[in-house]
Structures are given as C-alpha cells and as structure tokens.
N, C-alpha and C positions, 0 to 999 in steps of 0.2 A: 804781589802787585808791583808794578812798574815804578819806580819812586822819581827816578830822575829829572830833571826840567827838562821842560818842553822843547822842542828841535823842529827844526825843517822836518828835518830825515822822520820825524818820529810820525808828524802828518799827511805824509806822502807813504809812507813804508804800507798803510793799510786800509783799506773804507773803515771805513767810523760809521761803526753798529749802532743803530738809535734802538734799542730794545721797549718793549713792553716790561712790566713789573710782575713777577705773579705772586697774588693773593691767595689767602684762603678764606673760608665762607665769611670767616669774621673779621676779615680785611685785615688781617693782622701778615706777614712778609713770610711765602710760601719757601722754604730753604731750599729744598731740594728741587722742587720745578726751577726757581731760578741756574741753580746749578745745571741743572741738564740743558739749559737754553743754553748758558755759558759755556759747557763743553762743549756743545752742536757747533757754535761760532768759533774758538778756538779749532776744533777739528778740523774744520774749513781754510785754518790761517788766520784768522783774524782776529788783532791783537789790541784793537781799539776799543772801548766799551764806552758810551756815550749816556749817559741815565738823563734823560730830559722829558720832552712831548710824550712821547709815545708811553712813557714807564709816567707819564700824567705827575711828574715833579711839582708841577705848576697849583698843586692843590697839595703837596706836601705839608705839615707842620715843621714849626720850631720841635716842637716837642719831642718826637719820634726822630728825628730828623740822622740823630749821631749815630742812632742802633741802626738804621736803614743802610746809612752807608756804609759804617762799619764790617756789616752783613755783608754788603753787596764787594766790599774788598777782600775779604776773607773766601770769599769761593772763586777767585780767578787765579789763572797761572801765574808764575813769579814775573815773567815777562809782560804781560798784558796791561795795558793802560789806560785804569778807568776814569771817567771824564764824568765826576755829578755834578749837576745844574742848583742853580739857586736863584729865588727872585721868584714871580716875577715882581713886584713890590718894592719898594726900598727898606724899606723898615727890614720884611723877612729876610730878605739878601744878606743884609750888613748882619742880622743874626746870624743866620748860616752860616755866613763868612767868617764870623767868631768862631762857630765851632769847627770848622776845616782849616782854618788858622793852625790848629795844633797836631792836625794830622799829618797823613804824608801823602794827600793826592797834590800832584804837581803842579794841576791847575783847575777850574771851575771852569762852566759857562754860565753865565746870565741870561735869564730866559727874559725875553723881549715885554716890555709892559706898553699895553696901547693906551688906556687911559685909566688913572687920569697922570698923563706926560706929554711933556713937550722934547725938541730934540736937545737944545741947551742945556733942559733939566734931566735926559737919561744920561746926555757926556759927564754931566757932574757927579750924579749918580754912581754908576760906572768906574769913575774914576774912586769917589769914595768909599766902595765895595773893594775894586782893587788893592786900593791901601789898607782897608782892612783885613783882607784875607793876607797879606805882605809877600803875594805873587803874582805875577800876570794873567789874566783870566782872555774867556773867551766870548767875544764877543757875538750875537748873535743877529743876525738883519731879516726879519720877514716884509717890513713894510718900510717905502721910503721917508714914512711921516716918522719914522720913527728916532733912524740918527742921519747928520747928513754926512758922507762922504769925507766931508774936510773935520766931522767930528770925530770921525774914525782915525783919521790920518793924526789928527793932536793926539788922541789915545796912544797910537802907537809911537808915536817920536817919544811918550812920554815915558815910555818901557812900561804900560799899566794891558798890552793885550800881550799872547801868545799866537792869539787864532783869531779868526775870524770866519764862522760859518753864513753864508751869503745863500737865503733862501726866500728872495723874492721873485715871486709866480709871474711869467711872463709868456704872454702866447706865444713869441717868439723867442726862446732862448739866446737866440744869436744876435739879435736885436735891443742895446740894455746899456742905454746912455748913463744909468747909474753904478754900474756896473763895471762899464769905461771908465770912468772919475774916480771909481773908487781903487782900482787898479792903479791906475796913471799915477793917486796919490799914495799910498801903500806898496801899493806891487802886487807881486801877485804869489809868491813864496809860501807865506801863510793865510791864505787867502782859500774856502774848501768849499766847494757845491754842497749846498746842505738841502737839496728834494729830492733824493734820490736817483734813480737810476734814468728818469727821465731825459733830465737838462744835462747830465752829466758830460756828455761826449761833446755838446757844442761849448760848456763850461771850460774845459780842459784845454780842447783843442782850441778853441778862437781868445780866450782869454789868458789862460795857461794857468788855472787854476790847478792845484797838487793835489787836488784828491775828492772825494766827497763822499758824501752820508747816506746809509743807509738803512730803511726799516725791514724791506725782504729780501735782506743778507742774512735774518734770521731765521728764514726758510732756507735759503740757498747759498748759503757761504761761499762754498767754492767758484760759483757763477760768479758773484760778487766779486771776487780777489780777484777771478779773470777778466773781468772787466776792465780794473783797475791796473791791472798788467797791462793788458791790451791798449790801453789808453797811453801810456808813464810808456810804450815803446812806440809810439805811433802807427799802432793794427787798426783806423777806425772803422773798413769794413770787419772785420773781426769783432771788435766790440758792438758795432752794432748788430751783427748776428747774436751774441751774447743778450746784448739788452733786447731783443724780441721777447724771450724767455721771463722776466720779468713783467712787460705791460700787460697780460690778463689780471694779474693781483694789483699792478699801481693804478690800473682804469676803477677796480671794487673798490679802492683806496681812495680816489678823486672824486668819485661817486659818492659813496655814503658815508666816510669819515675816515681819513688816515691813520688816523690813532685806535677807532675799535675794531677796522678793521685786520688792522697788521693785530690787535690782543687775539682777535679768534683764528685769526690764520693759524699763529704758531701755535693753537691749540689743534685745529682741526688738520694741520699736516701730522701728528702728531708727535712733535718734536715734544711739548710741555704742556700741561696743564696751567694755562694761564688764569683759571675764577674770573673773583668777581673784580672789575673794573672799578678804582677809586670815587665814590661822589666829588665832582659833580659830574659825574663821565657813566654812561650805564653801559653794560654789553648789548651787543647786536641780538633782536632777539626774531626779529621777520626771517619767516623759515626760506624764503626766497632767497635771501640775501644769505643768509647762514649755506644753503644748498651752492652757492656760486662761490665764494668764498672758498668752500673746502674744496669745492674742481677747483680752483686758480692753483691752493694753497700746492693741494695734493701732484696739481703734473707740475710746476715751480719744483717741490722738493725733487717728484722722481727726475727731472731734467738735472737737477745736481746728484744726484747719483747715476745716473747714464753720464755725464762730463766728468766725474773720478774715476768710472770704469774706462771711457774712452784714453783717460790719460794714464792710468797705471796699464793700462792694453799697449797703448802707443811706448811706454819707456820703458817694455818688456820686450820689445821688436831688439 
C-alpha cells in the first residue's frame, strides 16, 4: 500500500474507486472476493482505493473497525492508495481517527453527517478529527447545509484538508454558484468530482476540477482511466463518447439506489462475489431490477474488454 502524503499528482494521476465491501453470509469481510475486485481495478490502472458510501463505512463499528482496514491494506499493490472513510458521527470519527492515527494510511475522508449538525459545528468537528488522526483528511460535500465554502476554505489555510470530494447533485452540472465560491476560495487543485461518471466532464472542463470518483470503474476500469485521460488532455468529444458506456448502470444507480446497486452489479458482471450487504442497507431483491442491472452491469464490463482489445489491436499496428 501507498504510504506517502498526499499530492496534487497523487489526485489527479487516477479516478478514485468508490468500491463496494464484500461479505460473507455472516457478514463477517469476504478475503478473497475483495481481492479479486482489487485486482479487476488495479488491472484496469487504477491506483486509488476509496472505502466509503458504497463499501456502507457509514454503518461500520469502532469495534471491527482496525481488522477491516487492516484487511483491506494487506490485499492491494505496493503502489496503490487506499483512502478509508470514518464518521459519520463525531464521537465514532475521533475514535477511528485514534485507531488510523497509528497506521500508515496517508489520509482519511470524513463521511458527511446531516443531522443532528450544523455548518459551524461540522468545521469544528472536522478540524478536531483532523488533529486527531495528526494528518490532513478529506473532506467530503454532498449538501450545501452541510459546510459552507468559506468553511472549507479556513479548513484548508489551516493544513487540516488534503482533498476535497465535491458531490453535490445538481440538474445542471455546469450551473453551481457553490461550486464557483468554493473554487474561487480554494482553488481547484485538490478539489475531485465525487458522482461519478456523470457531472464529470462539465466538473473538469468548466471548473477544473483534477479528477473524480467513481463506483462503475468497478465494472469497467479501463473505460474509467480513459475517461480521465481524455479529460486531464482535453478529448471532451472523446470522453464523452466514453461516458455513453457508463449511463445504462449510473441511470439503475439514480434510480433505485447507488450504493445496492453498484453491490450487485459487480456481482452480477461477474467480477466478485459481493453477499450480503451491511444492515441497515439490504441487497436488491426485485427480479426486475436484478434482470436490468446484470444487462447494464454485463455490456459495461464487455465494452471494457472490447476498449483493451481495441487498444492492444491499435499499439500492435
């Protein structure tokens, strides 16, 4: 695993994997399904590991907490760079933060708390998680009640962020007065699209965001890394022919749950055995929605493997 601090370069060099967690029936941390999701994504390129939403951190214990992650560092390449989440809470944060305090991941994110907080009380928060883990963490935005702009901006003058993942839903992309302020007071350097594949292209290009997140890069890595290529050189008809490939699975995703749906995708492309999904979160169980799912999951994967044939074809000319 990756040890070094955090970098421009290090945010930018990859999309940031939001993975699912896999289980086994007794909910106890599946070794080997996690690992073969981890190779599938490494194969791909991609060197970022994100444990948050999707791997349902949010309902993680104190307890379990040190063997989880532990786990989950011990099956990545020497290169690779995992990112686990903690919070959302204060109490369990600053726990957590105790016990990755001693470790060697470079930085955390803080998963976003709606209530019961205010924005005054998450900046303080935030910053007293910070200080306890005694590294810069990553700051997380899905709503704007949540931090304001100029909280963010004190965060980072104060060396207490590394990142900041910016994943507030907006029908317009390109359209995102909070989005302007929060750039204008940060920048935009470390600053990452964090919904995937959708907003990404208007994120990049019109704001100049370095990178962003994503959940069916677990299906399709290589699409993913090309994307982020095509973006980081300015292809954005390119990139946007790439992201077509993606919205069948991110529409099943907007639709009936972003988080269970990406757990049975990478089961049903059959990349890993993902089980059973952590309470309070259950798996997908309408055969409708299970039958749609595995067509997105399944042409998703084959279209990354038809885009590794086309390019190991192309650099054999």
């Amino acid at each position: 695993m990756k040890r070094t601090a955090v970098t421009k370069a290090d945010l930018e060099s990859s999309v940031l994997a939001v993975p699912p967690l896999a289980r086994n029936e007794d909910l106890s941390i599946n070794v080997e399904a996690n690992r073969r999701l981890i190779r599938h994504l490494e194969g791909g390129g991609v060197r970022t590991i994100m444990y948050g939403g999707n791997a349902n951190f949010y309902s993680l214990g104190v307890f379990d907490y040190a063997r989880t992650v532990e786990t989950i560092a011990g099956l990545v390449a020497d290169d690779t760079w995992v990112i686990p989440s903690i919070g959302p809470d204060f109490g369990k944060a600053m726990d957590q933060a105790s016990i990755l305090k001693d470790m060697a991941f470079p930085t955390c994110m803080v998963l976003p708390l709606s209530f019961p907080a205010t924005t005054t009380g998450a900046a303080r928060g935030i910053a007293k998680i910070a200080e306890r883990f005694g590294k810069p963490v990553i700051a997380y935005l899905k709503a704007e009640s949540y931090l304001k702009p100029e909280d963010v901006a004190s965060l980072a003058r104060g060396g207490l962020l590394c990142g900041i993942k910016y994943a507030i839903v907006r029908g317009d992309p390109r359209s995102d007065a909070y989005l302007d302020r929060l750039v204008e007071l940060v920048g935009a350097d470390h600053v990452i699209s964090g919904i995937g594949e959708r907003p990404a292209i208007d994120h990049m290009r019109y704001f100049g965001l370095k990178g962003f997140t994503s959940g069916s890069v677990c299906v399709a890595p290589r699409l993913a890394m090309s994307l982020l290529s095509a973006l980081k050189g300015g292809g954005y008809e390119e990139a946007q022919a790439i992201r077509e490939a993606f919205l069948p699975l991110e529409d099943l995703r907007d639709a009936f749950s972003p988080m269970r749906v990406l757990h049975e995708a990478v089961t049903l492309a059959g990349i890993a055995e993902m089980g059973p999904m952590l309470p309070m979160l259950s798996n997908i169980d309408s055969p409708a929605q299970v039958s749609a799912i595995r067509a997105a999951a399944l042409r998703l994967r084959e279209r990354d493997t038809e885009f590794m044939n086309e390019k190991v074809a192309f650099q054999a000319r």
